[in-house]
DRENGU-619171 format. One record per residue: residue number from 1; residue in one letter; x, y, z of N, C-alpha, C in turn. Coordinates in nm, 4 decimals, padded with zeros to 6 digits. Layout:
BEGIN
NODE	num	residuo	npx	npy	npz	capx	capy	capz	cpx	cpy	cpz
NODE	NUM	A	X	Y	Z	X	Y	Z	X	Y	Z
...
This chain:
BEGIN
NODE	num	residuo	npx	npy	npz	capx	capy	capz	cpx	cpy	cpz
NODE	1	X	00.0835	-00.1192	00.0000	00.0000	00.0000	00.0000	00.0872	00.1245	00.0000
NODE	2	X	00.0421	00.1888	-00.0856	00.1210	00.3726	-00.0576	00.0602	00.4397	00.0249
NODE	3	X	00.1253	00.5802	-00.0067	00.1101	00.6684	00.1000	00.0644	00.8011	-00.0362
NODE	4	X	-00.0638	00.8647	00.0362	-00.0517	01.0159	-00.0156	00.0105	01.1120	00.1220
NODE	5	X	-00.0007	01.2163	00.0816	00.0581	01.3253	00.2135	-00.0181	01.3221	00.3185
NODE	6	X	-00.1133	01.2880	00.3143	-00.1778	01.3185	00.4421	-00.1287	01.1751	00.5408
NODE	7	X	-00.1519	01.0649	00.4379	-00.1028	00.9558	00.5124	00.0434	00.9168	00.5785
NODE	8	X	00.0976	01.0135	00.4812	00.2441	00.9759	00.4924	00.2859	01.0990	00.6242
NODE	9	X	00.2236	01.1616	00.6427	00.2382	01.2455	00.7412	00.2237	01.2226	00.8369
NODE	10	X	00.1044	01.1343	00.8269	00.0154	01.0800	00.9877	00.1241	01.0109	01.0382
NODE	11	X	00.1591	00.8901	00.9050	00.2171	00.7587	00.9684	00.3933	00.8241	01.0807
NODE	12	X	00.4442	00.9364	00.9885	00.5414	00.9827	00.9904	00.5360	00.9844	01.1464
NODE	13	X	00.4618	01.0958	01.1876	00.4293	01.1768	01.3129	00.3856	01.0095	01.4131
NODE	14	X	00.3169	00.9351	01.3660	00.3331	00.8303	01.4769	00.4691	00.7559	01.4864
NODE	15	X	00.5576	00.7601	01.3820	00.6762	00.6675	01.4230	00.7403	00.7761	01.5148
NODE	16	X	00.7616	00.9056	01.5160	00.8314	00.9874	01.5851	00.7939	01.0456	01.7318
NODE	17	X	00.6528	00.9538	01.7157	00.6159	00.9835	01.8402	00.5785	01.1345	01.8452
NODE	18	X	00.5493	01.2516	01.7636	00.4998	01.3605	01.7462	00.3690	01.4001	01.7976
NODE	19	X	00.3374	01.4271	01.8846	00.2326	01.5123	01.9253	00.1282	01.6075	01.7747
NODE	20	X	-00.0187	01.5805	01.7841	-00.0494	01.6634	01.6585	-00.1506	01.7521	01.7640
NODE	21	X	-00.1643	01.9198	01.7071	-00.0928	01.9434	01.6351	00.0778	01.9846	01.6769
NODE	22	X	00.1861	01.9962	01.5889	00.2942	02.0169	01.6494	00.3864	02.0871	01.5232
NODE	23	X	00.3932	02.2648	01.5992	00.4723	02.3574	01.5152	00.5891	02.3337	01.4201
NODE	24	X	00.6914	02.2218	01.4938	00.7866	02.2284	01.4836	00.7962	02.1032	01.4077
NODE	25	X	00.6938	02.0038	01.3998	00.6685	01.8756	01.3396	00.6297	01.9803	01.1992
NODE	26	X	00.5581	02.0175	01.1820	00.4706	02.1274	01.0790	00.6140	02.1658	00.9980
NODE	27	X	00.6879	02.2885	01.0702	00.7865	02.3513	01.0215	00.9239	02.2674	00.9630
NODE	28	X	00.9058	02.1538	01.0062	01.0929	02.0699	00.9654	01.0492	01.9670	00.8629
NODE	29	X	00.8878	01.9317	00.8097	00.9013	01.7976	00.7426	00.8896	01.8475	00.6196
NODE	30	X	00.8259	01.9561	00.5557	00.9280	02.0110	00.3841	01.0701	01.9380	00.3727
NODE	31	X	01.1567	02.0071	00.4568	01.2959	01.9537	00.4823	01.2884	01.7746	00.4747
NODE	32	X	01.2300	01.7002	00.6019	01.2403	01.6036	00.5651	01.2151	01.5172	00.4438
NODE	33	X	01.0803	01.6054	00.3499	01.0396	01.5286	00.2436	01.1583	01.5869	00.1073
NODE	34	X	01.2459	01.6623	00.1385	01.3420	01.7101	00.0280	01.4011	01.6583	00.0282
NODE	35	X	01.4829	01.5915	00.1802	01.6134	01.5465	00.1800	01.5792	01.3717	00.1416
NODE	36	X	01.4694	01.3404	00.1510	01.4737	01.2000	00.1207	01.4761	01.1917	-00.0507
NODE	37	X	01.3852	01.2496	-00.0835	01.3479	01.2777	-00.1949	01.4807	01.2839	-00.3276
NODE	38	X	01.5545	01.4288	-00.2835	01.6775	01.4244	-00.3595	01.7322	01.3144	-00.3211
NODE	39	X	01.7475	01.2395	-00.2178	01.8666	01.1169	-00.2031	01.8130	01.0025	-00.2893
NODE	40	X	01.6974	00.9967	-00.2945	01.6572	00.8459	-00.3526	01.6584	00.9249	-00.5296
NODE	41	X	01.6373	01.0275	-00.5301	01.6485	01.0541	-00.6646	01.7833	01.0667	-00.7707
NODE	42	X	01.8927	01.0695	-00.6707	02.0066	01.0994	-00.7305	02.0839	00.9566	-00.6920
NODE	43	X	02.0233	00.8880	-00.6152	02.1288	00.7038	-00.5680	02.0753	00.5959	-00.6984
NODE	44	X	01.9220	00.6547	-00.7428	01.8422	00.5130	-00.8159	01.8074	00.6100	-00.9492
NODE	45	X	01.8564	00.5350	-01.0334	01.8549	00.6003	-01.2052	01.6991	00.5680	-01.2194
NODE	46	X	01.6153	00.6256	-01.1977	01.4668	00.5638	-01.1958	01.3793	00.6448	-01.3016
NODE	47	X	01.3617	00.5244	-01.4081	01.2894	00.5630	-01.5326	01.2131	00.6385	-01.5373
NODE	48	X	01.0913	00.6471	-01.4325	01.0097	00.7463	-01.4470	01.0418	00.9360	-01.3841
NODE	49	X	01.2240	00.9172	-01.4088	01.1785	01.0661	-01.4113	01.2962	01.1035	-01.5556
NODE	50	X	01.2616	01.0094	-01.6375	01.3188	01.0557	-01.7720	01.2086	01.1423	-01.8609
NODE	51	X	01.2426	01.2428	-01.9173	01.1825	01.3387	-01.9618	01.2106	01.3464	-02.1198
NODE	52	X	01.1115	01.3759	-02.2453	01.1371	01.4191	-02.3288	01.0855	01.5922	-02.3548
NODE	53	X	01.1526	01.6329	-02.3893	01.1323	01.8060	-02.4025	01.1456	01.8398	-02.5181
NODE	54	X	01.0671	01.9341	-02.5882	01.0905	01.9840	-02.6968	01.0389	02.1426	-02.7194
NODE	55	X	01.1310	02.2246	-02.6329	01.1034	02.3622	-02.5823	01.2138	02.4147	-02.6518
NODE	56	X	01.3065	02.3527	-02.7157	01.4208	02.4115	-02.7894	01.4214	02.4069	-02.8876
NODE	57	X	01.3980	02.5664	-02.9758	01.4073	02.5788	-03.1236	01.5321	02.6238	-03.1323
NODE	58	X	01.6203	02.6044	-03.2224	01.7783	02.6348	-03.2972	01.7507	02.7307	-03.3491
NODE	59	X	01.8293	02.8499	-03.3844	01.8024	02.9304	-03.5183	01.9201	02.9274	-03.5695
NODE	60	X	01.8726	02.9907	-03.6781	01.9657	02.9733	-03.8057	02.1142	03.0334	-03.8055
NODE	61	X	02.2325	02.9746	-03.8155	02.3745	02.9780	-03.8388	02.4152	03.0290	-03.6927
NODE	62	X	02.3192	02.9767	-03.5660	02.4058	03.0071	-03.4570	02.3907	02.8986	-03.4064
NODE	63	X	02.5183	02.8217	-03.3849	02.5716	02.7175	-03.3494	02.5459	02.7214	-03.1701
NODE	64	X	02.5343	02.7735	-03.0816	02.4779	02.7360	-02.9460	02.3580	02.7520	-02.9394
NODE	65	X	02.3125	02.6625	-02.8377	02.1652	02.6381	-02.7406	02.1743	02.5991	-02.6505
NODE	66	X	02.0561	02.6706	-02.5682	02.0113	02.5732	-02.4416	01.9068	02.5054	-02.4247
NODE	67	X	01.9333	02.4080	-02.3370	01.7865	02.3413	-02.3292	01.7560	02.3844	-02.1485
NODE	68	X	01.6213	02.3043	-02.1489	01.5279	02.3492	-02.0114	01.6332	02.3115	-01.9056
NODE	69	X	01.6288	02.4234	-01.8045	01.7078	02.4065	-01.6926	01.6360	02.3647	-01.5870
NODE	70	X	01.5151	02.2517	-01.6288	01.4711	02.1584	-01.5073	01.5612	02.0219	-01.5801
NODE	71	X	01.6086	02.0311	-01.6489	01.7080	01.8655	-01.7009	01.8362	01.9006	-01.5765
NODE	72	X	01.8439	01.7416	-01.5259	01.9705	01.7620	-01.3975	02.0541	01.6902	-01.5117
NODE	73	X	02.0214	01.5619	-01.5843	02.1316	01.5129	-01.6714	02.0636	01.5122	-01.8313
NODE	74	X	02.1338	01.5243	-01.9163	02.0849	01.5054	-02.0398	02.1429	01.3865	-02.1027
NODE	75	X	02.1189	01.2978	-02.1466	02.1038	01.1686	-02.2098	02.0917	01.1469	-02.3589
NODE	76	X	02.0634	01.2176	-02.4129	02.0358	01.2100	-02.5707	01.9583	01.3093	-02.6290
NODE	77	X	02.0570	01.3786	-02.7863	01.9791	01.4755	-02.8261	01.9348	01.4182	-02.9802
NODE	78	X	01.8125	01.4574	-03.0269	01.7787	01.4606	-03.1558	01.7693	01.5947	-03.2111
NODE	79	X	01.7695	01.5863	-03.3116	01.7159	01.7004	-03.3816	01.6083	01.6652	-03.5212
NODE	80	X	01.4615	01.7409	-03.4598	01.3453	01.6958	-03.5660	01.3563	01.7510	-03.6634
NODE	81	X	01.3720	01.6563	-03.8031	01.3396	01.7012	-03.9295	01.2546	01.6941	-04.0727
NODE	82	X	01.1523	01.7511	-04.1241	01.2724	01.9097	-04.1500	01.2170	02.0153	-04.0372
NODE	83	X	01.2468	02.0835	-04.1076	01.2607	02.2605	-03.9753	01.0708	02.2940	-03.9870
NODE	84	X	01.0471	02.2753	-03.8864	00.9156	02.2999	-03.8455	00.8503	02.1955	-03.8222
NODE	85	X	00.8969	02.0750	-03.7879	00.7824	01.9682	-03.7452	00.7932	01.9364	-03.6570
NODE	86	X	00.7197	01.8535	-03.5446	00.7013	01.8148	-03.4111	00.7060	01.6797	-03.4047
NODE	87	X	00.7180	01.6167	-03.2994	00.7459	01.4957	-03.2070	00.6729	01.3959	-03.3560
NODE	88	X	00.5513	01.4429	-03.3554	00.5439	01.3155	-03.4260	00.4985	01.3243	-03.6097
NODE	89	X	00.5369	01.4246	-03.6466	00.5753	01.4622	-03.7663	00.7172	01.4110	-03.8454
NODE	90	X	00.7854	01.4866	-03.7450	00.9644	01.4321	-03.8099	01.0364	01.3583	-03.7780
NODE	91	X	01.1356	01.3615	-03.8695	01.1951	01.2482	-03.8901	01.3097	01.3041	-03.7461
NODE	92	X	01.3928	01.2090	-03.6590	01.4854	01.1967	-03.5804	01.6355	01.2045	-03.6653
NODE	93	X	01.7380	01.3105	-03.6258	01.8294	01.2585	-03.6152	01.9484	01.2804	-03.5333
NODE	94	X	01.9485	01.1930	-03.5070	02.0737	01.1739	-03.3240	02.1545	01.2293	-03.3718
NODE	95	X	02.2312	01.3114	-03.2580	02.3269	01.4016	-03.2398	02.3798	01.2825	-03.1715
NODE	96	X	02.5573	01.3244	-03.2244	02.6848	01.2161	-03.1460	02.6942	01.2993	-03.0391
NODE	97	X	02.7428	01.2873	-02.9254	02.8339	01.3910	-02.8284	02.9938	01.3745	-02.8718
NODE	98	X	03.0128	01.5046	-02.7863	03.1784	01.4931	-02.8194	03.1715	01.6238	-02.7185
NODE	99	X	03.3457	01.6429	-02.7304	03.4079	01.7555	-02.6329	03.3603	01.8891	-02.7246
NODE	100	X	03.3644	02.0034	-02.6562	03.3101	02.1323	-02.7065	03.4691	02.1241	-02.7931
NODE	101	X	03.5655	02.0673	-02.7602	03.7281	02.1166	-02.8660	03.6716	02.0571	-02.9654
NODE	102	X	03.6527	01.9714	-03.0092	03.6248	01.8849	-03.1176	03.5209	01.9367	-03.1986
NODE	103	X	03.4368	02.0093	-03.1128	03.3143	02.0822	-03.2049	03.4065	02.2178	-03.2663
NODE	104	X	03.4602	02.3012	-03.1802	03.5418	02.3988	-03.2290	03.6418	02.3837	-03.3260
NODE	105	X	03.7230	02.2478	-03.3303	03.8163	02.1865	-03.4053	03.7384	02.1896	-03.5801
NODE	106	X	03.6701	02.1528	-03.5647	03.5618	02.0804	-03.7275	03.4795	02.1625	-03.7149
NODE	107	X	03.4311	02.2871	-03.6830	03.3045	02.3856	-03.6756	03.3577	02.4934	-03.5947
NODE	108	X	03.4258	02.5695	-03.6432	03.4721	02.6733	-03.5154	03.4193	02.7889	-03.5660
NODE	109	X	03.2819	02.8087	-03.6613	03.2519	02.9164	-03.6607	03.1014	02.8913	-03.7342
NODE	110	X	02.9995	02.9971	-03.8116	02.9146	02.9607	-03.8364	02.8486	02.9603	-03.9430
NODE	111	X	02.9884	02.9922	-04.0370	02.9947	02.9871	-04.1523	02.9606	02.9080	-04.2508
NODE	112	X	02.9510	02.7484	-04.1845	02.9063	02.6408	-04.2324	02.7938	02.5559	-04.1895
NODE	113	X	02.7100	02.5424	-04.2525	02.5147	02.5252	-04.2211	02.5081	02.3650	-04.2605
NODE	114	X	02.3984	02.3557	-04.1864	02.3237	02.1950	-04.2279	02.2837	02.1470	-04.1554
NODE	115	X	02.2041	02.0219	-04.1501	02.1844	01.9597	-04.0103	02.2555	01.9552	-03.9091
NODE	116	X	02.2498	01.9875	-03.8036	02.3675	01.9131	-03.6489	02.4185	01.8068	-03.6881
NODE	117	X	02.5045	01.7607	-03.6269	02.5639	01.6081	-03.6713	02.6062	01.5921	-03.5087
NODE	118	X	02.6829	01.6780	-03.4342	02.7336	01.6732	-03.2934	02.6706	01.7618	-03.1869
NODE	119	X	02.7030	01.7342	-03.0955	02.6849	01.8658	-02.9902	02.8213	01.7816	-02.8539
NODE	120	X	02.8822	01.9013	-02.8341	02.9097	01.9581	-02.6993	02.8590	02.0098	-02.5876
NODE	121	X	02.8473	01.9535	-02.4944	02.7952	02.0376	-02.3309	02.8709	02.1139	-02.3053
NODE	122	X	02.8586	02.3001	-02.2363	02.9422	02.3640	-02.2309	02.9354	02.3895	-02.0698
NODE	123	X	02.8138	02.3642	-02.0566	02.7548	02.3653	-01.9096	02.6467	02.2811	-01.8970
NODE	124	X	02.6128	02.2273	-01.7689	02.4760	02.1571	-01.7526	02.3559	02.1782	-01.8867
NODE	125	X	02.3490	02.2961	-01.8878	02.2393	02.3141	-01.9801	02.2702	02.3865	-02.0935
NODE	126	X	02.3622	02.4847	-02.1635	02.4238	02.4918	-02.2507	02.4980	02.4157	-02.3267
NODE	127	X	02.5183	02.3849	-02.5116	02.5603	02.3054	-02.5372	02.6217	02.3683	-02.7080
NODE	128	X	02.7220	02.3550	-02.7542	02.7500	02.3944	-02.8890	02.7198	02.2919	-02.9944
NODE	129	X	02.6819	02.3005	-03.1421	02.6446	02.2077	-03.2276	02.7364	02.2459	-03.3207
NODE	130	X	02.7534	02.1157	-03.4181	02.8349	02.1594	-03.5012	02.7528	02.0128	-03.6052
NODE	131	X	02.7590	02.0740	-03.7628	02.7497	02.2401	-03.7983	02.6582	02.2958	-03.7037
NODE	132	X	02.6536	02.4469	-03.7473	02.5982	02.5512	-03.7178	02.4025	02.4820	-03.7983
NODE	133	X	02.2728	02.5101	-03.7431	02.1708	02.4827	-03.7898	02.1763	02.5402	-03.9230
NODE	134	X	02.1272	02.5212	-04.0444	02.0464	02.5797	-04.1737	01.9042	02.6417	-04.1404
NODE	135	X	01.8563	02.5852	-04.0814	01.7024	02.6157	-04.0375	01.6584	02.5865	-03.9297
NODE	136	X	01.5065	02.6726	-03.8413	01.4933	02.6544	-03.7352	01.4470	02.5299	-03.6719
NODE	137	X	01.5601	02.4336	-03.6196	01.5006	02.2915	-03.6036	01.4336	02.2741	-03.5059
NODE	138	X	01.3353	02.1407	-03.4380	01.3322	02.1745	-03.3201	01.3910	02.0551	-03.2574
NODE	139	X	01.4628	02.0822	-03.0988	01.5273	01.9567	-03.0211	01.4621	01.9011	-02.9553
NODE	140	X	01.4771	01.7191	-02.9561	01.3859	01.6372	-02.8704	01.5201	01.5893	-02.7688
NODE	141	X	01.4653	01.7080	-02.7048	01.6390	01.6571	-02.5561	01.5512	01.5892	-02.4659
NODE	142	X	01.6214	01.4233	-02.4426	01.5771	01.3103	-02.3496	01.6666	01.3388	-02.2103
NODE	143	X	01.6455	01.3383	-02.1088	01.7231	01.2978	-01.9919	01.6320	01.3217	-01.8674
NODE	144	X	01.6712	01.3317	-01.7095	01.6768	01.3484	-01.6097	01.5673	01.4642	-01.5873
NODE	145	X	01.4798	01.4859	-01.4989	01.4270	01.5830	-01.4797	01.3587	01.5479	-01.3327
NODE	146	X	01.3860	01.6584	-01.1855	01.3053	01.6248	-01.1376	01.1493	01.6078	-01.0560
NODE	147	X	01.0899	01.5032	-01.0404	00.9321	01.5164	-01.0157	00.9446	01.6498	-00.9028
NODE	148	X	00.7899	01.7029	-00.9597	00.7280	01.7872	-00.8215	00.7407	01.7477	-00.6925
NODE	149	X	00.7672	01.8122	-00.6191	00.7917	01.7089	-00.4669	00.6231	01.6881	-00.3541
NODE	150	X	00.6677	01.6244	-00.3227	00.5444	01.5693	-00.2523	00.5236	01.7223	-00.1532
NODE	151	X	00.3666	01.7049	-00.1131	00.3279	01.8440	-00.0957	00.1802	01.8239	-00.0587
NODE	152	X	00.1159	01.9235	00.0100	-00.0275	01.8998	00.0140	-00.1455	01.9529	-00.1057
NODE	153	X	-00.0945	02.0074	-00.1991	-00.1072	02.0179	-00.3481	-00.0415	01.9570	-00.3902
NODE	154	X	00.0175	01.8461	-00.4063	00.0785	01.7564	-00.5302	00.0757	01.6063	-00.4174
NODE	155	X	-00.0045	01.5718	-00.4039	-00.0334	01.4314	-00.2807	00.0204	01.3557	-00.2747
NODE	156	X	00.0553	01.2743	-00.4140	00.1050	01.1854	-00.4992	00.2064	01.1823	-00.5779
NODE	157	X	00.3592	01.1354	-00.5457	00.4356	01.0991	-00.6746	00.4372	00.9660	-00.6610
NODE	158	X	00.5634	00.9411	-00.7576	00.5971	00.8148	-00.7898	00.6548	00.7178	-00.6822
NODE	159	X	00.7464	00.8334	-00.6002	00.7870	00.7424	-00.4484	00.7211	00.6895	-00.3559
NODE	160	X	00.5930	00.7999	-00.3409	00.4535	00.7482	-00.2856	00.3913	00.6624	-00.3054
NODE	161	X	00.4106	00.6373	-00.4717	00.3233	00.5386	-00.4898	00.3418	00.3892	-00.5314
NODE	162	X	00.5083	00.3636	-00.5565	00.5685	00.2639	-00.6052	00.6815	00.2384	-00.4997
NODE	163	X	00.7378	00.3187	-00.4210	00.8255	00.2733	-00.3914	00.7984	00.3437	-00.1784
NODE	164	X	00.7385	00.3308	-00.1735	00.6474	00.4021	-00.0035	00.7197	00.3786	00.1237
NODE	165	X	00.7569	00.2206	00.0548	00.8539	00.1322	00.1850	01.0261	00.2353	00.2069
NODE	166	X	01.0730	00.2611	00.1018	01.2067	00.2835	00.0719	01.1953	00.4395	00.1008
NODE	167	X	01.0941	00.5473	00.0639	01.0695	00.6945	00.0724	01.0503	00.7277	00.2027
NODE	168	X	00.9906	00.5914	00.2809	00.9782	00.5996	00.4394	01.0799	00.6470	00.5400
NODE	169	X	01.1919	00.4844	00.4590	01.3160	00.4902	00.5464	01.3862	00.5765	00.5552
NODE	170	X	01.4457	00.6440	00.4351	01.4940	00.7937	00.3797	01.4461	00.9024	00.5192
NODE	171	X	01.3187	00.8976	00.4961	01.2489	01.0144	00.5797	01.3216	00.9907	00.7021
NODE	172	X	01.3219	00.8475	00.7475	01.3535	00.8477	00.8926	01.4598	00.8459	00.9428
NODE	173	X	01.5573	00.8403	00.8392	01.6868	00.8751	00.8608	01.6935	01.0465	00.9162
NODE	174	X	01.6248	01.0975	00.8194	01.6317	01.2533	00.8664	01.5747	01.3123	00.9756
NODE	175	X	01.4254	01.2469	00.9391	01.3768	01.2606	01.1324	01.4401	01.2099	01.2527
NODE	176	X	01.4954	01.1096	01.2521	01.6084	01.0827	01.3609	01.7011	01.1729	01.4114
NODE	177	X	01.7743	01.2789	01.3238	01.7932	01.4128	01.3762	01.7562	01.4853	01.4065
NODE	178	X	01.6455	01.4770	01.3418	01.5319	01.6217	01.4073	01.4821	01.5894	01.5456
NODE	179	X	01.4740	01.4474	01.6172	01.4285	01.3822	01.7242	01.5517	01.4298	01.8293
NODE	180	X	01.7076	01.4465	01.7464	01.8010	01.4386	01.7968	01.8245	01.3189	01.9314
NODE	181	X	01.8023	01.1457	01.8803	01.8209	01.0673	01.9772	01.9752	01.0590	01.9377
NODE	182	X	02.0553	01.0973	01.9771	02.1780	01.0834	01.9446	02.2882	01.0360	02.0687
NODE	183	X	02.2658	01.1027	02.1930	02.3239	01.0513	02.3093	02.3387	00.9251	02.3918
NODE	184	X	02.4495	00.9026	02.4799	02.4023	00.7979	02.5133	02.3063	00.7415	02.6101
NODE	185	X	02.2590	00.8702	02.6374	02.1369	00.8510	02.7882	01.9873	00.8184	02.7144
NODE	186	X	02.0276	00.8669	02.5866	01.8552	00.8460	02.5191	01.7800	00.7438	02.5004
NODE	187	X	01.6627	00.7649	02.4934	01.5974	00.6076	02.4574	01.6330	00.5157	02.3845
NODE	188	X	01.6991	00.5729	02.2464	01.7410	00.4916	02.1505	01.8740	00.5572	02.0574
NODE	189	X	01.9768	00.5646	02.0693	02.0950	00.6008	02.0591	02.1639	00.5391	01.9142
NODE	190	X	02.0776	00.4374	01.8817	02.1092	00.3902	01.7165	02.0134	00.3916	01.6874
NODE	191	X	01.9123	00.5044	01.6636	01.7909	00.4839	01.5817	01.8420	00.5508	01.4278
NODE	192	X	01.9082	00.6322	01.3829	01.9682	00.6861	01.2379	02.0381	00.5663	01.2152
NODE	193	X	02.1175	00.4892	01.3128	02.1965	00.3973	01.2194	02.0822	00.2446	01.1397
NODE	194	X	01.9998	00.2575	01.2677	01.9081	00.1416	01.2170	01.8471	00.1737	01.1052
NODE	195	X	01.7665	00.2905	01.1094	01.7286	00.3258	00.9870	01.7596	00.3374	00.7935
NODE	196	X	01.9230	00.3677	00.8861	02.0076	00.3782	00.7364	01.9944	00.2397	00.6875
NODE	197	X	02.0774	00.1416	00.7700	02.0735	00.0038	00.7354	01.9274	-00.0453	00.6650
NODE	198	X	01.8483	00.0040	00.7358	01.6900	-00.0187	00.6448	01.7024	00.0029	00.4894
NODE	199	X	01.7186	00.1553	00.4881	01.7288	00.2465	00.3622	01.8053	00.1741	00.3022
NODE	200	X	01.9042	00.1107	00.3482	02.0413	00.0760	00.1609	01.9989	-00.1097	00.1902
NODE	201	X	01.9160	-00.1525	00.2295	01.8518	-00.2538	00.2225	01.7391	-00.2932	00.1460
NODE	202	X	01.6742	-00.2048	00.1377	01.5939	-00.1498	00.0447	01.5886	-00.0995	-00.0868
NODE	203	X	01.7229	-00.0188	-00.0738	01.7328	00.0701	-00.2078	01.8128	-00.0399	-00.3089
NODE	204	X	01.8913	-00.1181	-00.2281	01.9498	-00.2598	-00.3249	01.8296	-00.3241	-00.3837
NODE	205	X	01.7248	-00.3540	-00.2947	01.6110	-00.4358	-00.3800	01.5265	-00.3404	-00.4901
NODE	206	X	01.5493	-00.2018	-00.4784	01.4408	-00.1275	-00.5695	01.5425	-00.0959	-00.6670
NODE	207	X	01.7402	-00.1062	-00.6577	01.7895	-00.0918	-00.7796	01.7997	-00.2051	-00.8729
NODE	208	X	01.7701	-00.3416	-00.8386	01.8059	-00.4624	-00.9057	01.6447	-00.4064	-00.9986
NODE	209	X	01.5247	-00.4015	-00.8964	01.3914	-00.3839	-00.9990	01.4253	-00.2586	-01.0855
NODE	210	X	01.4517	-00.1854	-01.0622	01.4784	-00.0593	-01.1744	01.5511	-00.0549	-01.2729
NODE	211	X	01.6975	-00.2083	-01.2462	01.7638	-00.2153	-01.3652	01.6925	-00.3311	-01.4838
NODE	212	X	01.5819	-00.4115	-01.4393	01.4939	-00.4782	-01.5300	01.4271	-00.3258	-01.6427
NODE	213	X	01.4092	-00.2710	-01.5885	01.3078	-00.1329	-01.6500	01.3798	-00.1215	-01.7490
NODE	214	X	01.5167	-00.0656	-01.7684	01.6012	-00.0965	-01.8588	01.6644	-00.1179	-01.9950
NODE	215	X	01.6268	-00.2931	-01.9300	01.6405	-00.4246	-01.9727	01.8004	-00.4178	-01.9750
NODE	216	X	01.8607	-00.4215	-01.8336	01.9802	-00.3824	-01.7506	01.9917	-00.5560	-01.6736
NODE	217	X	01.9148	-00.6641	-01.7152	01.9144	-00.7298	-01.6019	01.9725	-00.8363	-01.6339
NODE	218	X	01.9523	-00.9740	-01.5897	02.0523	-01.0618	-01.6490	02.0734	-01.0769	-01.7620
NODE	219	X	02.1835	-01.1000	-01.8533	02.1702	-01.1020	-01.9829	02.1323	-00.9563	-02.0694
NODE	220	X	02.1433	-00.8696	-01.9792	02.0758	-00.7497	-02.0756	01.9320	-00.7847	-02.1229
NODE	221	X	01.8313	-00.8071	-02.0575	01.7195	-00.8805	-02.0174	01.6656	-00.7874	-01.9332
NODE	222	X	01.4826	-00.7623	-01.9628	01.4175	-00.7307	-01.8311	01.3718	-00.8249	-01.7425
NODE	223	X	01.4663	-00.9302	-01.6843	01.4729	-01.0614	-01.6212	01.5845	-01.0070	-01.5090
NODE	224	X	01.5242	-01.0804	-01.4000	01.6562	-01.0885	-01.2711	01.7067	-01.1740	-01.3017
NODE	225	X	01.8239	-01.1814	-01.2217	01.9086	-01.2793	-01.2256	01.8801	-01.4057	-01.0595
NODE	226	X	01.8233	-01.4991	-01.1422	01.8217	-01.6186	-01.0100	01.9189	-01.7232	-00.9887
NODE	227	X	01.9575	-01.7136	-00.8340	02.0852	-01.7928	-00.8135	02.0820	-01.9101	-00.9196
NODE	228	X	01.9188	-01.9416	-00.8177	01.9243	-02.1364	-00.8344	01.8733	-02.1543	-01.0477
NODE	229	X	01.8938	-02.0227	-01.1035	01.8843	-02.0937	-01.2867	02.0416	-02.0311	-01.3208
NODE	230	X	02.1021	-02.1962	-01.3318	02.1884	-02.1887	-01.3867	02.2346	-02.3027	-01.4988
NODE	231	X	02.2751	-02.1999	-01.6503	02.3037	-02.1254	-01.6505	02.1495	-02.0012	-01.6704
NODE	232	X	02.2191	-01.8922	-01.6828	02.0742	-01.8232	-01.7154	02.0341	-01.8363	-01.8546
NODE	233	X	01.8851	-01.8146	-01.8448	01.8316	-01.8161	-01.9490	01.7415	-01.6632	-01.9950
NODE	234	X	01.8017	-01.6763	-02.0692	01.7794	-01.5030	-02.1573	01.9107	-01.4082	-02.2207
């Protein structure tokens, strides 16, 4: 079973033993739902926050662009053709990567037009092409982007709803500081360490399922790998 916010709040506030209502329970769990949030989002390559975007038009004989600065990684660029069609009009064609020297090396100016063939990253979200565009194309940039965070307007993501057990533990790693049981007179003096041990207990079983998604899994297979089939099959 998942959790929306209200639930995940309740349950929260009973593991911590929180008093409702409670200011300071109120004021610190944003924080807690960020810090879990970015951690499980940046430890587990998790498919559903791959993004396709196509907010980037090229213009003509200027060899840089940017794309949306909600992409944390970018993964693959196309460029739709010809110049004016959309996702499912044109035709694809993949851009290689390479170093921005190499684009400057074979394209160091913008004198020379045609389809992209490369691009360089110059920064996270800046990137040089080479050639320089002929016409205004548009880019289907694939990568990384991340979800809205859980919230009492947004009830529901994906951690909530697929993965509840693992978004828990996270949390309680962080609430364990906020409890500050840390001493040795306290009730419970390894409650962050227990927790962690939870969390990367967990996050091993939700990265083996996430590398099936893939098809990362045995054999390059959306199949696990089981001790007792040997050899594997797939």
């Amino acid at each position: 079973m998942g959790y929306n916010y209200s639930t995940y709040s309740t349950a929260l506030q009973t593991m911590i033993a929180s008093v409702n209502p409670d200011a300071s329970f109120t004021t610190i769990l944003p924080f807690i739902i960020t810090d879990a949030e970015q951690r499980i989002y940046r430890e587990l390559n998790l498919l559903a926050t791959d993004v396709r975007d196509y907010s980037t038009v090229l213009t003509t004989s200027v060899r840089n662009a940017a794309v949306s600065n909600d992409f944390y990684v970018v993964n693959q660029i196309n460029v739709l053709t010809p110049s004016g069609s959309d996702a499912t009009t044109g035709t694809r064609v993949p851009l290689t990567l390479a170093t921005p020297e190499m684009v400057d090396m074979f394209w160091p100016g913008n004198t020379t037009t045609g389809v992209p063939e490369i691009f360089g990253m110059i920064d996270q979200w800046n990137l040089v092409l080479g050639p320089s565009p002929d016409a205004a194309y548009t880019l289907e940039v694939i990568g990384t982007q991340r979800p809205e965070t859980l919230s009492a307007t947004n009830p529901n993501t994906f951690l909530t709803d697929y993965l509840p057990d693992l978004f828990f533990a996270a949390s309680m790693v962080f609430a364990s500081g906020y409890m500050r049981n840390w001493g040795t007179m306290s009730s419970d003096p390894q409650m962050g360490t227990s927790w962690e041990a939870h969390y990367q207990a967990l996050k091993a079983s939700a990265e083996t399922e996430e590398a099936t998604k893939f098809f990362a899994g045995a054999s390059w297979t959306p199949r696990r790998l089981y001790p007792t089939a040997q050899p594997q099959r797939g």
